[in-house]
N, C-alpha and C positions, 0 to 999 in steps of 0.2 A: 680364231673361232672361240665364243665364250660358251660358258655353261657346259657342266656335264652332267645334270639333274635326269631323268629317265623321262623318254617320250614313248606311249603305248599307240599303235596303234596297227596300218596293213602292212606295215613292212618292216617288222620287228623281223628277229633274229630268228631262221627256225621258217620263216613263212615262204611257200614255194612261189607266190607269184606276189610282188610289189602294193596289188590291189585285192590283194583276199582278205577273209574276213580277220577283222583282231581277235588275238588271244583273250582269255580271260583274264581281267584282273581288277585289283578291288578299288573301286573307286575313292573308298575312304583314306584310303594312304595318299592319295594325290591333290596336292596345291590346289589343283584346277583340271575338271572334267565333263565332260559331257558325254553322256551314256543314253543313246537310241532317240537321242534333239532330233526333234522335228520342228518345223516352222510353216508353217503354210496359211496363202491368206485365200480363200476362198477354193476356188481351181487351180492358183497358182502354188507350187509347191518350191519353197525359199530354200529351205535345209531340209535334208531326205534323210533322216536314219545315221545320223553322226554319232559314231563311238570312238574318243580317244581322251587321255588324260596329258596332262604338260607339267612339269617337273622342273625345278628353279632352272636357271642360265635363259638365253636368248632364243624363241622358236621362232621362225616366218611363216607367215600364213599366206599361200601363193594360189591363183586361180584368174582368169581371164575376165571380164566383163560381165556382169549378172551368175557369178558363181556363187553367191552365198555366200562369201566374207565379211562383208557389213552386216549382213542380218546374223550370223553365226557370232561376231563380237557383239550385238547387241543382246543376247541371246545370254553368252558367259557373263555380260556386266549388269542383268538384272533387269535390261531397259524393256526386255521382250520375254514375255512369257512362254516358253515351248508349246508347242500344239501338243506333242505327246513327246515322251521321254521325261531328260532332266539334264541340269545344269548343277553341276555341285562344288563348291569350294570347302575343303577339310570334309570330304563326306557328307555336306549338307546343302539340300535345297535354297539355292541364293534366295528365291521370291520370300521364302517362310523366314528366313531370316535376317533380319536389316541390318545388324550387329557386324554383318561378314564385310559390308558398305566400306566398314572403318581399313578391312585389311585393302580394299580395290578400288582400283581408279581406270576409268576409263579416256582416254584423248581420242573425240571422234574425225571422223575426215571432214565433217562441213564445219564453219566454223558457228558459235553457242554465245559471243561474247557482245555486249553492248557496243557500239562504235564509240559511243562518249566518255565509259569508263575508261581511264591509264592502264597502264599494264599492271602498275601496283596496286591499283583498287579493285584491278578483277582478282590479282592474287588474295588480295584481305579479304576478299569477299568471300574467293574459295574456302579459305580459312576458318572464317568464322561459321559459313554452315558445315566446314565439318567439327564444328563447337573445340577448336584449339584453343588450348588456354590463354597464346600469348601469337595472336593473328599475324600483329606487323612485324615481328621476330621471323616467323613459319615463311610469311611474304619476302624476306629479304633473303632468307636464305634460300627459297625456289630460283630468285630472282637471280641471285650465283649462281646457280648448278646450270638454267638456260641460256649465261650468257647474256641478259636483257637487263642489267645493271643503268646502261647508258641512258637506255630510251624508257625508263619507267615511266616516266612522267608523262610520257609524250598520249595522246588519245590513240586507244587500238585502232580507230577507224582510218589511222592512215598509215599504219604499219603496212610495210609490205607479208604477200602471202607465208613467206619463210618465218619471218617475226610475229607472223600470229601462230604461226605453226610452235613456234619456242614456249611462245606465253601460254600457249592452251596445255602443254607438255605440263608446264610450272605449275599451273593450278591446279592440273590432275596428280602432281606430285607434295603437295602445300601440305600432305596428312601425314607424309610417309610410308605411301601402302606398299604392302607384300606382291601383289598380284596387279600389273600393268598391262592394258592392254591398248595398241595403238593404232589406228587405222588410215596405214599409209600417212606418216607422219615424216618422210622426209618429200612428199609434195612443195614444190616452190624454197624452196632451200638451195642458196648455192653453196660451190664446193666446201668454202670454209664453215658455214655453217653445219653442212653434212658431218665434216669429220665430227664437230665438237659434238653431233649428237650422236656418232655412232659411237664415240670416246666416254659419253653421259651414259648410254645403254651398255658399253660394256663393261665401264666400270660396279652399275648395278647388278647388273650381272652374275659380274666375280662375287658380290656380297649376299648372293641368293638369291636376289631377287626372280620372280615367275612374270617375264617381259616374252607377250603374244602379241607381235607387229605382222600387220597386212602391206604389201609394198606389190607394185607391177614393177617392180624395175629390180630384175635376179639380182641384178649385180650388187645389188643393196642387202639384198636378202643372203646370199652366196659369202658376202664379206664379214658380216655380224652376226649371222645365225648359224650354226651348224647341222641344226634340226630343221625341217619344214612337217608342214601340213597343205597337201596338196586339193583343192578342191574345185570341182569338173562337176557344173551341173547339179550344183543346190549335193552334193555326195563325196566323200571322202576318198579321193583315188589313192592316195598314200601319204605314207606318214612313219617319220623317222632321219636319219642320215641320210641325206643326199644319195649321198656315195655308196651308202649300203644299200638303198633303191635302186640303183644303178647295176650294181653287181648282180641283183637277183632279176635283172631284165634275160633271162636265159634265151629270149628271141631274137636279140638284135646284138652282132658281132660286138667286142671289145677289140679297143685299137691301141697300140702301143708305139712310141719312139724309140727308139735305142742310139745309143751312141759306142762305139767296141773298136777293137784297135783293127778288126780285120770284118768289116760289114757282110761283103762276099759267101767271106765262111762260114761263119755262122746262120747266113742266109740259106746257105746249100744245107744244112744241118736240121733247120728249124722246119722247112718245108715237109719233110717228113715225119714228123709229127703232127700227130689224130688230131690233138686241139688248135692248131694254127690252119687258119683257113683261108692266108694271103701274105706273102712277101713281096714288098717294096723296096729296089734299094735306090737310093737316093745319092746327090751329092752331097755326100759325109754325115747320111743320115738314112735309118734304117727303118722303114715303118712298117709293123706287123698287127693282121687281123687275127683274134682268137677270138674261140667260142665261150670258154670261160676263163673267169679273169682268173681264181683261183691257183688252178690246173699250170696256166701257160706261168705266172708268176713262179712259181716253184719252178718248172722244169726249164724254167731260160739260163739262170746261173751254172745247171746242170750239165745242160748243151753248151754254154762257153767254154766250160773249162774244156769239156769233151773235144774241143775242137779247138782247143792250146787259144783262144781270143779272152782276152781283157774287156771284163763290160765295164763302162764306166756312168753308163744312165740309164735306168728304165723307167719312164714315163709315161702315165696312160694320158690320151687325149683326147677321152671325149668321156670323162666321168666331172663336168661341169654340172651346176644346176640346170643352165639351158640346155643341156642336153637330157634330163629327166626329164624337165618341162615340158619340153616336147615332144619327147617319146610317149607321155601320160596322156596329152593335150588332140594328138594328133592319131591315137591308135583307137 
């Protein structure tokens, strides 16, 4: 998992329940934020009251079918004007300042690109309107970092969907910005191409980069980002560490594997204790429910030794992303 930059939002450290309101904090210190966005086109209501800021390394931006993720990236890239609130990058209103342009790039999910241009001429092109001084230099080397050396030449319009997915990445990189945003950008990509871009994003990453990718597919999101932003209905249900969401789910059991030299005994041990609320014992495997993760974590080494067993794993099994997902998605 890349980045360890600060993500603000309902499931900071300190917060009783995953979806409560964010703490305060000050917008101006953060890369990239957005403070009480709204987006609303008539009756319809896009983004509802989004407060959170994102901090260099790799966030995912996660939510089911018409959650407001597309309009929420267009929103932080300048393309959409908030109904009310704000959008700010270094503390300042994107719309009021075009300057901020030069640090952000946006790679959207439908594809922007002429079917006739190459893939090098949409890169020069990117280029030169972001007025680089030396276009075909900027164009060769995007044209390295996606991978699309081979086929530059070739006309986008018969690129397969992965290969237009690389070359839209390049031109939104052609400037060098600080602040990347991508929306669902490993669509139509197979395996080998997945790696070399989650290998491209996390190597930006490591170097500070502020990369906010939208993806339906956890696994994407679970293996390159550490951080999410969860969003349910145009609304921010949470936001922060996976796993730190997870733990502050105080309604729904935590489960555990164990592995120990005496299953049995320890089993007869743990039963009686307040925080465990289900022993399992298995073939050469030990599965236990607790009410919180914290509690039972400390007090299991306690009860091994107490009861002369050798632990040799403790595993939790269901602090996945899909398993917040759903818990968020579904309650």
């Amino acid at each position: 998992m890349s980045g360890s930059g600060p993500l603000w939002g309902p499931a900071t450290e300190g917060a009783p329940d995953p979806r409560s309101t964010p703490p305060a904090f000050d917008p101006a210190a953060a890369p990239l934020a957005a403070v009480h966005a709204a987006r609303w086109y008539g009756n319809v209501v896009a983004v509802n009251d989004v407060t959170f800021a994102v901090g260099p390394g790799v966030t995912g931006l996660l939510g089911p079918n018409g959650a407001g993720k597309s309009t929420l990236l267009h929103m932080l890239s300048g393309l959409l004007a908030p109904s009310s609130g704000a959008v700010l990058i270094e503390g300042r209103p994107i719309r009021e300042h075009p300057d901020v342009y030069r640090r952000l790039a946006l790679a959207p999910e439908r594809d922007a690109a002429y079917g006739f241009l190459t893939g090098r001429e949409f890169a020069v092109l990117s280029a030169r309107l972001a007025r680089l001084p030396d276009p075909d230099a900027a164009a060769r080397r995007v044209l390295a970092m996606v991978d699309m050396e081979d086929a530059a030449d070739r006309p986008i319009g018969g690129y397969s969907k992965g290969m237009r997915q690389r070359i839209k990445l390049g031109a939104a990189l052609v400037h060098d910005p600080r602040i990347l945003l991508l929306d669902e950008p490993f669509n139509g990509m197979d395996p080998r191409q997945r790696l070399h871009m989650m290998t491209l994003l996390d190597g930006m990453a490591r170097e500070g980069r502020v990369i906010l990718f939208s993806s339906h597919i956890l696994e994407e999101v679970e293996r390159l980002a550490q951080r999410v932003l969860v969003m349910l209905a145009g609304r921010l249900a949470a936001a922060g560490d996976y796993r730190a969401i997870r733990r502050l789910m105080t309604d729904r059991p935590h489960t555990f594997s164990l592995r120990t030299s005496d299953d049995r005994a320890i089993a007869a041990r743990l039963v009686h204790e307040e925080v465990v609320l289900g022993v399992q014992v298995g073939d050469g495997e030990l599965d236990v429910r607790a009410a919180d993760y914290g509690t039972f974590t400390r007090l299991v080494a306690r009860v091994a030794a107490e009861a002369g067993v050798s632990l040799y794993e403790l595993r939790p099994t269901d602090e996945t992303l899909e398993s917040v997902f759903s818990y968020l998605v579904n309650r």
